[in-house]
Every structure is written in structure tokens, then in C-alpha cells.
mmCIF file as Biopython writes it, N, C-alpha, C and O atoms, coordinates in Angstrom:
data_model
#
loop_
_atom_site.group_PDB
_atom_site.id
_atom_site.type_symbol
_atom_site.label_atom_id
_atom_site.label_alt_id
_atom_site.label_comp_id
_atom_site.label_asym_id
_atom_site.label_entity_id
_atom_site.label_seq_id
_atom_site.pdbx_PDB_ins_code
_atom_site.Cartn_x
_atom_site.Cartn_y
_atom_site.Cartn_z
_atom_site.occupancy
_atom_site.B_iso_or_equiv
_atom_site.auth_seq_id
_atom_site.auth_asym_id
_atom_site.pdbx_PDB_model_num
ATOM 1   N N  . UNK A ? 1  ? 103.339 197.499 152.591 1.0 0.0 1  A 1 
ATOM 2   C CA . UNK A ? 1  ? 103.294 198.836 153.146 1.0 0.0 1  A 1 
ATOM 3   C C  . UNK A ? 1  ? 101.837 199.228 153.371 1.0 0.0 1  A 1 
ATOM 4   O O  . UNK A ? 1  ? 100.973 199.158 152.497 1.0 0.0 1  A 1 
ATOM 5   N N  . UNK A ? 2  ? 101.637 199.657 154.646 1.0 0.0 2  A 1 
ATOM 6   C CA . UNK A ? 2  ? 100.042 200.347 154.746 1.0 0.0 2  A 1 
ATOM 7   C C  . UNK A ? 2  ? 99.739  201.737 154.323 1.0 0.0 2  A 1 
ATOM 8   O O  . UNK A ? 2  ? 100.648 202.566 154.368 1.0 0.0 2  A 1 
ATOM 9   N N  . UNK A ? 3  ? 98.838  201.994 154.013 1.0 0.0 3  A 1 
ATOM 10  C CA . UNK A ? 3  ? 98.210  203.525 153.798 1.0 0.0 3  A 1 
ATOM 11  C C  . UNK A ? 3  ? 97.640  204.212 154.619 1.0 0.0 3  A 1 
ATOM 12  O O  . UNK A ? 3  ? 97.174  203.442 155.460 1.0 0.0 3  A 1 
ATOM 13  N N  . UNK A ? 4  ? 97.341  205.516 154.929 1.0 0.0 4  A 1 
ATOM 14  C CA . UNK A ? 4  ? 96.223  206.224 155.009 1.0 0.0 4  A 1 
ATOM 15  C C  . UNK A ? 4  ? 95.846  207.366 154.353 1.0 0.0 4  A 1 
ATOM 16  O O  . UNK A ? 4  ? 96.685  208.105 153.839 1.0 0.0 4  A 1 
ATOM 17  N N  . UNK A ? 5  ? 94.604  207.599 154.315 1.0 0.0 5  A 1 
ATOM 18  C CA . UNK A ? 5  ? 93.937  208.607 153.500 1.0 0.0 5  A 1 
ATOM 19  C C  . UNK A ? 5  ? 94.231  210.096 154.444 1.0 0.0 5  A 1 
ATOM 20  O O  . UNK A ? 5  ? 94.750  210.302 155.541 1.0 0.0 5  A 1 
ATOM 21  N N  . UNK A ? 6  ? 93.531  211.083 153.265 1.0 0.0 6  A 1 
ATOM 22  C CA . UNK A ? 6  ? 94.225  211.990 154.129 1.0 0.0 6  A 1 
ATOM 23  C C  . UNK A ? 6  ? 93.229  212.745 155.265 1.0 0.0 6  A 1 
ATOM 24  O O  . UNK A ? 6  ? 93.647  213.586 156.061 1.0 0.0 6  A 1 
ATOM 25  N N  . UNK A ? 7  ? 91.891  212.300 155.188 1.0 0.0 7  A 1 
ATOM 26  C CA . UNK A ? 7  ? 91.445  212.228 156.578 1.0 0.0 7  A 1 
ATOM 27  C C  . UNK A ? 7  ? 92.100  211.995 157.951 1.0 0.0 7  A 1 
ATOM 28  O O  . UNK A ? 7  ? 92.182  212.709 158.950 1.0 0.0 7  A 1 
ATOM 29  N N  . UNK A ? 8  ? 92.730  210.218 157.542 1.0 0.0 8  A 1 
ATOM 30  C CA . UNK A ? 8  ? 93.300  209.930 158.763 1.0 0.0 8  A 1 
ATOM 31  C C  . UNK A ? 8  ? 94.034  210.320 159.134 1.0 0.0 8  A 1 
ATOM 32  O O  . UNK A ? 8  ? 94.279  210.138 160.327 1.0 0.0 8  A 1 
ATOM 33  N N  . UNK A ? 9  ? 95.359  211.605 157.824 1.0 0.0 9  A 1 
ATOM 34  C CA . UNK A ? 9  ? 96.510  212.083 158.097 1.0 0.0 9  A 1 
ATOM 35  C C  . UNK A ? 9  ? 96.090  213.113 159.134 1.0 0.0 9  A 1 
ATOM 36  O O  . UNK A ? 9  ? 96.568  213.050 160.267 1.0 0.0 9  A 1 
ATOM 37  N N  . UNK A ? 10 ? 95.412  213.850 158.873 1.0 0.0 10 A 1 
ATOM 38  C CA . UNK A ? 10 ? 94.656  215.273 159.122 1.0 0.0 10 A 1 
ATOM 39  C C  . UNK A ? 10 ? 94.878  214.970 160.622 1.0 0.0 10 A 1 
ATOM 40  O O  . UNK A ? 10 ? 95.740  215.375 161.402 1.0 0.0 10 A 1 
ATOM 41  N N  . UNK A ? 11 ? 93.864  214.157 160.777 1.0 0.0 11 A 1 
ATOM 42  C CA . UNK A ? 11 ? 93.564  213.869 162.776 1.0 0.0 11 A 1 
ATOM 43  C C  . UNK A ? 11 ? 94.780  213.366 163.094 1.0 0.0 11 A 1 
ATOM 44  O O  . UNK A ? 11 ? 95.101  213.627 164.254 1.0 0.0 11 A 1 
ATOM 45  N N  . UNK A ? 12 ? 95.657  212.669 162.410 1.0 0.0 12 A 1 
ATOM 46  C CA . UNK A ? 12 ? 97.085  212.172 163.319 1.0 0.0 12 A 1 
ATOM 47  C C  . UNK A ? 12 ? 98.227  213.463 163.693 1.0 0.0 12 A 1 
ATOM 48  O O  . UNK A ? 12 ? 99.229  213.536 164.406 1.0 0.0 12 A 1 
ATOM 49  N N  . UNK A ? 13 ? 97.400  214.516 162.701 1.0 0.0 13 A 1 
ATOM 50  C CA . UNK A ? 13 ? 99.105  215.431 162.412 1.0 0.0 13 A 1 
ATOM 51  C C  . UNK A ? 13 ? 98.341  216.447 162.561 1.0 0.0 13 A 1 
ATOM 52  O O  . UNK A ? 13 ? 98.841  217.443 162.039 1.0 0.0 13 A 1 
ATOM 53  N N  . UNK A ? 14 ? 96.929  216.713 163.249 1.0 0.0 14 A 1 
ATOM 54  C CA . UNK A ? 14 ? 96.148  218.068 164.256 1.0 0.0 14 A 1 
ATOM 55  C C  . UNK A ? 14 ? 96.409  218.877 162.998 1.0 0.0 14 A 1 
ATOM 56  O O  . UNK A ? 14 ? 97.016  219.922 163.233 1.0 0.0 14 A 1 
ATOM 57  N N  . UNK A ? 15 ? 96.104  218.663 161.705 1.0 0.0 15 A 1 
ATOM 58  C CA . UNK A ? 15 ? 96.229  219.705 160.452 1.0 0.0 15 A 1 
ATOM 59  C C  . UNK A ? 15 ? 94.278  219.332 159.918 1.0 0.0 15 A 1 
ATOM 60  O O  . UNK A ? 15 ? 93.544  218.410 160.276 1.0 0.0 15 A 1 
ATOM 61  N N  . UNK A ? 16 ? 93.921  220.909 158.644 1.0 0.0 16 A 1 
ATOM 62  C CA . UNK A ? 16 ? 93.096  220.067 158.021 1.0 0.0 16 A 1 
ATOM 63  C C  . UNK A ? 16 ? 93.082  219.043 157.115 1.0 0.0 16 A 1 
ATOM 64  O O  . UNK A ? 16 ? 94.143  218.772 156.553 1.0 0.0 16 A 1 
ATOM 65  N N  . UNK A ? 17 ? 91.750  218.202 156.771 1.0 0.0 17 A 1 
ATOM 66  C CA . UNK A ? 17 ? 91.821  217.322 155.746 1.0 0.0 17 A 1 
ATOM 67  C C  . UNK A ? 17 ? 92.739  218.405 154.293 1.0 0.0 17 A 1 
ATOM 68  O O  . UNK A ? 17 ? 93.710  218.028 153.636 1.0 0.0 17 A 1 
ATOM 69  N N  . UNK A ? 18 ? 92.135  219.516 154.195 1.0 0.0 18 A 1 
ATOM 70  C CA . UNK A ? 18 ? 92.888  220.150 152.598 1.0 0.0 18 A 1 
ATOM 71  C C  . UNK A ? 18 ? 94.010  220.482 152.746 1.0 0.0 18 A 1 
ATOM 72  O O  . UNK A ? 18 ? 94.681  220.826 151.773 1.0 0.0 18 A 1 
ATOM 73  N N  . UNK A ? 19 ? 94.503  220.468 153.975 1.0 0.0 19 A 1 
ATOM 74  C CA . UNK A ? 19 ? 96.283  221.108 154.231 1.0 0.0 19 A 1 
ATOM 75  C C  . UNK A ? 19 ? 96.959  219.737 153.802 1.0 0.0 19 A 1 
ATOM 76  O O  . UNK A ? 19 ? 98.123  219.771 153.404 1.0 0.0 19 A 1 
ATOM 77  N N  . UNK A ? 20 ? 96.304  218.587 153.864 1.0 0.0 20 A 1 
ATOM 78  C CA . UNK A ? 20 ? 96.894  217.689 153.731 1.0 0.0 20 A 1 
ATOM 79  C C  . UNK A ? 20 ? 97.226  217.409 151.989 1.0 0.0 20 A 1 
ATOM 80  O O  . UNK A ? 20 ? 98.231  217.244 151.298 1.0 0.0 20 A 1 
ATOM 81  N N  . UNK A ? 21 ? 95.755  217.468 151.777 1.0 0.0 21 A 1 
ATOM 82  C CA . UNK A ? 21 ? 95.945  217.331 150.171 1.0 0.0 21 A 1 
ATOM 83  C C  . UNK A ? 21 ? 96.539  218.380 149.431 1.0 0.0 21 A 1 
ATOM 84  O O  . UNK A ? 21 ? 96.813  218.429 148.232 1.0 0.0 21 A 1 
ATOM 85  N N  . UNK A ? 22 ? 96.689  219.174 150.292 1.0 0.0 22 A 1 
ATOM 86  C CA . UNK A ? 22 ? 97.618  220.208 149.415 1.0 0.0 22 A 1 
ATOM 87  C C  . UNK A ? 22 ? 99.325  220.046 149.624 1.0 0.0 22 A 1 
ATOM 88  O O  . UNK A ? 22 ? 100.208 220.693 149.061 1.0 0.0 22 A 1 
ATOM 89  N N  . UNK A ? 23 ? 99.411  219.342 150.273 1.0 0.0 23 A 1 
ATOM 90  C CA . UNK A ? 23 ? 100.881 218.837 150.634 1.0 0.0 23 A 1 
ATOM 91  C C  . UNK A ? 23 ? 100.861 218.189 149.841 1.0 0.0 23 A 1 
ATOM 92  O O  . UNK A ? 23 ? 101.237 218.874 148.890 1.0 0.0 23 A 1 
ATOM 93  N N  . UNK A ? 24 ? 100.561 216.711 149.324 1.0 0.0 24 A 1 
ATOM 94  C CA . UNK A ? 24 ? 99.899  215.659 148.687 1.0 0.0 24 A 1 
ATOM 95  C C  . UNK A ? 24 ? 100.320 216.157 147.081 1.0 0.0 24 A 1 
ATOM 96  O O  . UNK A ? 24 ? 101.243 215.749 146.374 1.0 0.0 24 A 1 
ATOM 97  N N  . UNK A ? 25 ? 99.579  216.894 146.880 1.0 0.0 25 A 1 
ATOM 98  C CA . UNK A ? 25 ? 99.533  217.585 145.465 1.0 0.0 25 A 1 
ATOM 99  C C  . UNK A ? 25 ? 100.843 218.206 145.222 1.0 0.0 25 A 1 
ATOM 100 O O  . UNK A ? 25 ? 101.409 217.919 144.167 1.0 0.0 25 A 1 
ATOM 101 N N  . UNK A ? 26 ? 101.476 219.117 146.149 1.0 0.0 26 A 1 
ATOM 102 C CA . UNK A ? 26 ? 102.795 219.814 146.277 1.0 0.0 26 A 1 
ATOM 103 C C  . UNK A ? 26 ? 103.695 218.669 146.138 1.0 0.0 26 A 1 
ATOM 104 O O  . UNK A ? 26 ? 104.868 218.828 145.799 1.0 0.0 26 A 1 
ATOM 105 N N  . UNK A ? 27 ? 103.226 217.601 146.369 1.0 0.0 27 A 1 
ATOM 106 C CA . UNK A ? 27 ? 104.627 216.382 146.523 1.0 0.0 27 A 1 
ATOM 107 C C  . UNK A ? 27 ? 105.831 216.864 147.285 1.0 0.0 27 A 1 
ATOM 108 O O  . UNK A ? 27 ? 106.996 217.108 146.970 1.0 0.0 27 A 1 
ATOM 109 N N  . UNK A ? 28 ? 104.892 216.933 148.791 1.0 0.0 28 A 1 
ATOM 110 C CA . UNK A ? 28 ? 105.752 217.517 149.806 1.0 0.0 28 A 1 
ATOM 111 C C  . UNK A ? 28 ? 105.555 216.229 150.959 1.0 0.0 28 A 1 
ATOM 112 O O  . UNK A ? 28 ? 106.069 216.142 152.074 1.0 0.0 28 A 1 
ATOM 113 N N  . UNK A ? 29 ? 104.483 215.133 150.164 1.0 0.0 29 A 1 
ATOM 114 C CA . UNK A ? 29 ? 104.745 214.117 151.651 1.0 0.0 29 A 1 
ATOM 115 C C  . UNK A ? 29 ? 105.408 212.835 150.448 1.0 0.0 29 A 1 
ATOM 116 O O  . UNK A ? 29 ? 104.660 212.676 149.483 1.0 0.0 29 A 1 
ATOM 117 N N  . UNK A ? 30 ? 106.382 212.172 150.447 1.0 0.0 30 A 1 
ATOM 118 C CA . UNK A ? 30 ? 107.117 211.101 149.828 1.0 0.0 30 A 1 
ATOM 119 C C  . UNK A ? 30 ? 106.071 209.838 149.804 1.0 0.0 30 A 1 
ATOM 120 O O  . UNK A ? 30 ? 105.379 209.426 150.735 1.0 0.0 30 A 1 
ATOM 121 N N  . UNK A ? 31 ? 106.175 209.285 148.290 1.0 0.0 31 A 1 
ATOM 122 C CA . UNK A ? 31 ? 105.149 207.902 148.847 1.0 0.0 31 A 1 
ATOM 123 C C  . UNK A ? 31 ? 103.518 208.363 148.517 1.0 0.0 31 A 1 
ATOM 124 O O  . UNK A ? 31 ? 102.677 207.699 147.911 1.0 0.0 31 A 1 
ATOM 125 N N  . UNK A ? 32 ? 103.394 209.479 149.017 1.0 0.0 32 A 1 
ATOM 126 C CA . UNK A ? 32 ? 102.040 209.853 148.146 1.0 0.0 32 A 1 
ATOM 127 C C  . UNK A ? 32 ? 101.454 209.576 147.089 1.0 0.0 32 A 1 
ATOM 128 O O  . UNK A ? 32 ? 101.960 210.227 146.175 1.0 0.0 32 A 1 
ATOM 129 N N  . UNK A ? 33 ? 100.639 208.938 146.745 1.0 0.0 33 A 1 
ATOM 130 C CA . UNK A ? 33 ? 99.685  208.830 145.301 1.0 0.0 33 A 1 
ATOM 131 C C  . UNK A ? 33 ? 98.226  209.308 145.526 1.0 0.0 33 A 1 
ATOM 132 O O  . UNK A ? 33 ? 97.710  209.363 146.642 1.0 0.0 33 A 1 
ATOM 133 N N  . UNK A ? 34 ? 97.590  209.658 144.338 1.0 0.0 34 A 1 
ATOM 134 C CA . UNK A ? 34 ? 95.986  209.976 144.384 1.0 0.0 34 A 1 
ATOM 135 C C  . UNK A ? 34 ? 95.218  207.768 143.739 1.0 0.0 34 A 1 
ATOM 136 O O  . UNK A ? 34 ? 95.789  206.907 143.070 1.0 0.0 34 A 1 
ATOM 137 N N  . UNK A ? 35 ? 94.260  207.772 144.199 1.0 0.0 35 A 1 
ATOM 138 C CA . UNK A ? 35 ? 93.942  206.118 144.490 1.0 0.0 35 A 1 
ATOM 139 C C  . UNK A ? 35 ? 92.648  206.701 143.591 1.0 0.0 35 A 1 
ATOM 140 O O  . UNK A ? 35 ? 91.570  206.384 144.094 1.0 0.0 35 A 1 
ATOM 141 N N  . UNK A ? 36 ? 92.565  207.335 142.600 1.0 0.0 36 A 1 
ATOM 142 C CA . UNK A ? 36 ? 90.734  207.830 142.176 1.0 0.0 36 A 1 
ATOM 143 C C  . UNK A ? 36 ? 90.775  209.136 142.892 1.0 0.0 36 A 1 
ATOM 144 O O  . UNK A ? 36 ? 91.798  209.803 142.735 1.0 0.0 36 A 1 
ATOM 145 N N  . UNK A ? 37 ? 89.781  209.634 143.690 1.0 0.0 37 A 1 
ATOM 146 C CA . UNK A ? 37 ? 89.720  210.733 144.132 1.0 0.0 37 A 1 
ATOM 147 C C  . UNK A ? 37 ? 90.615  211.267 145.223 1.0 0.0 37 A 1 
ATOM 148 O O  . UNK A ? 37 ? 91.105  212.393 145.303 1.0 0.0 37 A 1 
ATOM 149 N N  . UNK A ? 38 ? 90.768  209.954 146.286 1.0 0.0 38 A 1 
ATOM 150 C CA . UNK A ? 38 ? 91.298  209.781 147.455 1.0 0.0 38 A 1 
ATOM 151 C C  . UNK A ? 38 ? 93.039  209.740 147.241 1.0 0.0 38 A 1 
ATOM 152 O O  . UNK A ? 38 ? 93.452  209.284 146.174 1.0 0.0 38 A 1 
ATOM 153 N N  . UNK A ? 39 ? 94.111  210.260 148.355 1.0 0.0 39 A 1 
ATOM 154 C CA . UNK A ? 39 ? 95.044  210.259 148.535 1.0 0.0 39 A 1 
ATOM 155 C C  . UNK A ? 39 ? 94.942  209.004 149.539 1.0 0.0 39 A 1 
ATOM 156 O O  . UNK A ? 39 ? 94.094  208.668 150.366 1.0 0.0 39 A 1 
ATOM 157 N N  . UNK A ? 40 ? 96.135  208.468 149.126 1.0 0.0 40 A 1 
ATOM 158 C CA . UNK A ? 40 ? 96.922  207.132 149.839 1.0 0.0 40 A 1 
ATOM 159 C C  . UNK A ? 40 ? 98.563  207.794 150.234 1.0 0.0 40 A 1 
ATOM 160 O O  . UNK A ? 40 ? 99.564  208.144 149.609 1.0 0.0 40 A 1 
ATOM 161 N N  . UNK A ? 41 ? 98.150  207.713 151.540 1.0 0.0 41 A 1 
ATOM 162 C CA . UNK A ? 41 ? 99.941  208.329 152.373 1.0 0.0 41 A 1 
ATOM 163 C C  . UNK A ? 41 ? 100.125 207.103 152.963 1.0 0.0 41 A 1 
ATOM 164 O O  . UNK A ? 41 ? 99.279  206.370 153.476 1.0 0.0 41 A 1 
ATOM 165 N N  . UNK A ? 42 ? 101.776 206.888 152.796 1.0 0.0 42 A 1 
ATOM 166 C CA . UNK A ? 42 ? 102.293 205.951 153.689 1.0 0.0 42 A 1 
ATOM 167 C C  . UNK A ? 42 ? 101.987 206.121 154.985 1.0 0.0 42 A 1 
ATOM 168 O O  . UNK A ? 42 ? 101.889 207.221 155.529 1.0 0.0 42 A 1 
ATOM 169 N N  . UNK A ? 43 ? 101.739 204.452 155.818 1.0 0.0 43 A 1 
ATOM 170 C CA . UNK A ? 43 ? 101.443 205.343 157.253 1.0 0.0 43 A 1 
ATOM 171 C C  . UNK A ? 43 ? 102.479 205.641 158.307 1.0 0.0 43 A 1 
ATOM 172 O O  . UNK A ? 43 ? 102.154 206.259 159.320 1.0 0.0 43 A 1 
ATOM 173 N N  . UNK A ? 44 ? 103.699 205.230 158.110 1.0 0.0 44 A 1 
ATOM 174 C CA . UNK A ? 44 ? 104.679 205.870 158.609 1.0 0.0 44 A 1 
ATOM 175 C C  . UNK A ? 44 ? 105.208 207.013 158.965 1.0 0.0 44 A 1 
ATOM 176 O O  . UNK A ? 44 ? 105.932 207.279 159.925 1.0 0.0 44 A 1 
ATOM 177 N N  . UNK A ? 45 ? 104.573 208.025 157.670 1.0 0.0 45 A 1 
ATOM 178 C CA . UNK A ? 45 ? 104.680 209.101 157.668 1.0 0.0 45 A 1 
ATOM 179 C C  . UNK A ? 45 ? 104.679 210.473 158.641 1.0 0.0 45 A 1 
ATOM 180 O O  . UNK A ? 45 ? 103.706 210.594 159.386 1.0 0.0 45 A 1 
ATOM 181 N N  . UNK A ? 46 ? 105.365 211.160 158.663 1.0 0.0 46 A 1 
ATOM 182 C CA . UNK A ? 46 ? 105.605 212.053 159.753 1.0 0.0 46 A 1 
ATOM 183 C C  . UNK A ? 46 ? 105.365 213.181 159.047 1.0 0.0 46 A 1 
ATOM 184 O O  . UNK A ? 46 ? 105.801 213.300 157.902 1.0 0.0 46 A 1 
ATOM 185 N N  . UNK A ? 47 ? 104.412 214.444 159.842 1.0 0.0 47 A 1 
ATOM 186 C CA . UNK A ? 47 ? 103.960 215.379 159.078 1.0 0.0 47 A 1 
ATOM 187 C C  . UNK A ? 47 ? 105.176 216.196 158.685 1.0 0.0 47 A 1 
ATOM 188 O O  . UNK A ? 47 ? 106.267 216.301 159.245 1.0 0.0 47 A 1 
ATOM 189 N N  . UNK A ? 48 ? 104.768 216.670 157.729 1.0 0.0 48 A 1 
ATOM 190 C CA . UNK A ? 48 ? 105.984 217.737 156.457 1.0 0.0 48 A 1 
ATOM 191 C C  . UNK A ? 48 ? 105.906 218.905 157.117 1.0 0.0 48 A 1 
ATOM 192 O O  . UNK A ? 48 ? 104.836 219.443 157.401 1.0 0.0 48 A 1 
ATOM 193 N N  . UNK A ? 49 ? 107.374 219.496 157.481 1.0 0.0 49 A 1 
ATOM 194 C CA . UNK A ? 49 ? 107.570 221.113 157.715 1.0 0.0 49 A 1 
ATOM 195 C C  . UNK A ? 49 ? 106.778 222.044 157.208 1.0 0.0 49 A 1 
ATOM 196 O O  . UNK A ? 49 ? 106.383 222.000 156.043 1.0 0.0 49 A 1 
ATOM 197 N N  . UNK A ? 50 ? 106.457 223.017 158.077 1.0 0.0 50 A 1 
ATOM 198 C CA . UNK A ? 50 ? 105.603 224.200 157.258 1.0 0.0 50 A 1 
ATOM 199 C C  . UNK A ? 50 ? 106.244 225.087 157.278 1.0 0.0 50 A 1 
ATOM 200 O O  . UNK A ? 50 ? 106.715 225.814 158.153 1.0 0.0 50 A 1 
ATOM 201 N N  . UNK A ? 51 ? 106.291 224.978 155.252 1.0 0.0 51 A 1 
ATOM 202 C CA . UNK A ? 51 ? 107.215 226.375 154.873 1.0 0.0 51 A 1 
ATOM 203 C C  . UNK A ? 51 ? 106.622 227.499 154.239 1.0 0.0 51 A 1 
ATOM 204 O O  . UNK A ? 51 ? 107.250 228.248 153.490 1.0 0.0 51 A 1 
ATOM 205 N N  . UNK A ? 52 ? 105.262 227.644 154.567 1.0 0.0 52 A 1 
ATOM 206 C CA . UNK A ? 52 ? 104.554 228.728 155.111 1.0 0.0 52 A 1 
ATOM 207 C C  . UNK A ? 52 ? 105.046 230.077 155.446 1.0 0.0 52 A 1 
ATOM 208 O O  . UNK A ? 52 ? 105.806 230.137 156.413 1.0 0.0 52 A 1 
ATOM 209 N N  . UNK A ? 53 ? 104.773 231.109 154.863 1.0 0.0 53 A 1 
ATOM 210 C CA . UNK A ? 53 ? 105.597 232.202 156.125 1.0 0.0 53 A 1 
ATOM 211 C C  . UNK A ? 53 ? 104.735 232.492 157.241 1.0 0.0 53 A 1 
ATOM 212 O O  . UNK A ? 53 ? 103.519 232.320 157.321 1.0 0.0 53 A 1 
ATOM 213 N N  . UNK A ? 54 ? 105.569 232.975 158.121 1.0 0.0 54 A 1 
ATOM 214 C CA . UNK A ? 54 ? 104.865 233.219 159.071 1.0 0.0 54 A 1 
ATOM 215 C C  . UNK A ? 54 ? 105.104 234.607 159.855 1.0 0.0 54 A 1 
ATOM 216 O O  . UNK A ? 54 ? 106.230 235.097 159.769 1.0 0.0 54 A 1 
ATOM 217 N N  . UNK A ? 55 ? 104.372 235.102 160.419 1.0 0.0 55 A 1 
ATOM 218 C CA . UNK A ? 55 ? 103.820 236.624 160.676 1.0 0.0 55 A 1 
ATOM 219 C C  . UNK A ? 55 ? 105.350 236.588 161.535 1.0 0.0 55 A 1 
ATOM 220 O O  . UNK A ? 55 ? 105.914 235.823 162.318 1.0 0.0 55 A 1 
ATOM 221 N N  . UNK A ? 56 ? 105.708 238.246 160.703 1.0 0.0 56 A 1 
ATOM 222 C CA . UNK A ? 56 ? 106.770 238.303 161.866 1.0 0.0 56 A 1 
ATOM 223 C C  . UNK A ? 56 ? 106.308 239.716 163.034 1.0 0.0 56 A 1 
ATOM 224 O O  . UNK A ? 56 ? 105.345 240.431 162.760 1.0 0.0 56 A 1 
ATOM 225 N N  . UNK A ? 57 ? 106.997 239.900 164.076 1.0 0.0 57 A 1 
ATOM 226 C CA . UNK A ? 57 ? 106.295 240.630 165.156 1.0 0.0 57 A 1 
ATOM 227 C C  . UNK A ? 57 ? 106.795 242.344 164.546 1.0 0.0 57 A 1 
ATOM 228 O O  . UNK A ? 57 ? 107.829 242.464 163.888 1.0 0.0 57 A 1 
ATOM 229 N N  . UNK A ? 58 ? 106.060 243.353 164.821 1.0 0.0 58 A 1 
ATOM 230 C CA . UNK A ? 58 ? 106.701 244.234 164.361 1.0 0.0 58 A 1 
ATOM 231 C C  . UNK A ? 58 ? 107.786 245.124 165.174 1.0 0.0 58 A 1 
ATOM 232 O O  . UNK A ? 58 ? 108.502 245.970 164.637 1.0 0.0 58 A 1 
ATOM 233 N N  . UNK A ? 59 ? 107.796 244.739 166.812 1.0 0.0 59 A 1 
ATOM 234 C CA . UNK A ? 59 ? 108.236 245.213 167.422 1.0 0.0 59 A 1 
ATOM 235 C C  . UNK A ? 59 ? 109.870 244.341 167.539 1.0 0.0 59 A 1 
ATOM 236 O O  . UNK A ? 59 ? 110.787 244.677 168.289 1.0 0.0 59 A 1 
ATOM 237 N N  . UNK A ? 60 ? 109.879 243.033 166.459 1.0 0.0 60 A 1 
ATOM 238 C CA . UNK A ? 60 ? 111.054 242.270 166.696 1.0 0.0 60 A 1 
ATOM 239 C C  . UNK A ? 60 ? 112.100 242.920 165.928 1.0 0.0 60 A 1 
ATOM 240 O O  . UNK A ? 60 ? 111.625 243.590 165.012 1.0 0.0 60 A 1 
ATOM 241 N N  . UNK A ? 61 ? 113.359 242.945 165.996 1.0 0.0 61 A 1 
ATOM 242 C CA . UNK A ? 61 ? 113.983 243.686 165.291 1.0 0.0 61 A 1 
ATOM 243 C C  . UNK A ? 61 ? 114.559 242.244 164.160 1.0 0.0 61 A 1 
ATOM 244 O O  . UNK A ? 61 ? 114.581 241.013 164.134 1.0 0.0 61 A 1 
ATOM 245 N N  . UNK A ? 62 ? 114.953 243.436 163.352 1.0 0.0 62 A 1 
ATOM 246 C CA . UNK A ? 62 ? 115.609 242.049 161.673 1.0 0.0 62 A 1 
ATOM 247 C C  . UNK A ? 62 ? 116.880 242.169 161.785 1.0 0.0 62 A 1 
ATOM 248 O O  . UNK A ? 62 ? 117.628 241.552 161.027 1.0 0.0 62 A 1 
#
């Protein structure tokens, strides 16, 4: 199985390097380990949903 760090995740999946490691840490990407300082992601990997909230409009109705 290959790796990448989460640099390389970052630029594949248009996120930052820390959004990544904070996924990473959340054990929100499968296969994840810390290697020493560095995260090792499978490179298969497909970026993780963001379950984030997100701004709702105020003019939208609920």
C-alpha cells in the first residue's frame, strides 16, 4: 500500500496542510497513522465530508 503525507493530501483535495491533520487526528480519514511527526494517508484516499456547519442564509426560511 502507498502513502502520502498530508502536504500531498492538502494539494490533491484543494484543503489546508492543518485541515488535513486535523481530520487525521479526528480519525476521520481510515488508514491514517502519525510516522514521528508526519501523517501517512493511504493514497487512495478520497477527501472526508465536511461536517462543519455551515452559514445558513438569513433570508432562507427553516
Amino acid at each position: 500500500m502507498e502513502y502520502m503525507t498530508a502536504s500531498q493530501a492538502a494539494k490533491k483535495w484543494n484543503i489546508s496542510q492543518r485541515r488535513v491533520q486535523i481530520l487525521c487526528s479526528e480519525d476521520r480519514i481510515p488508514g491514517a497513522f502519525k510516522l514521528g511527526e508526519n501523517w501517512a494517508i493511504p493514497s487512495e484516499m478520497e477527501k472526508p465530508e465536511d461536517k462543519r456547519k455551515k452559514a445558513v442564509d438569513k433570508n432562507e426560511s427553516v
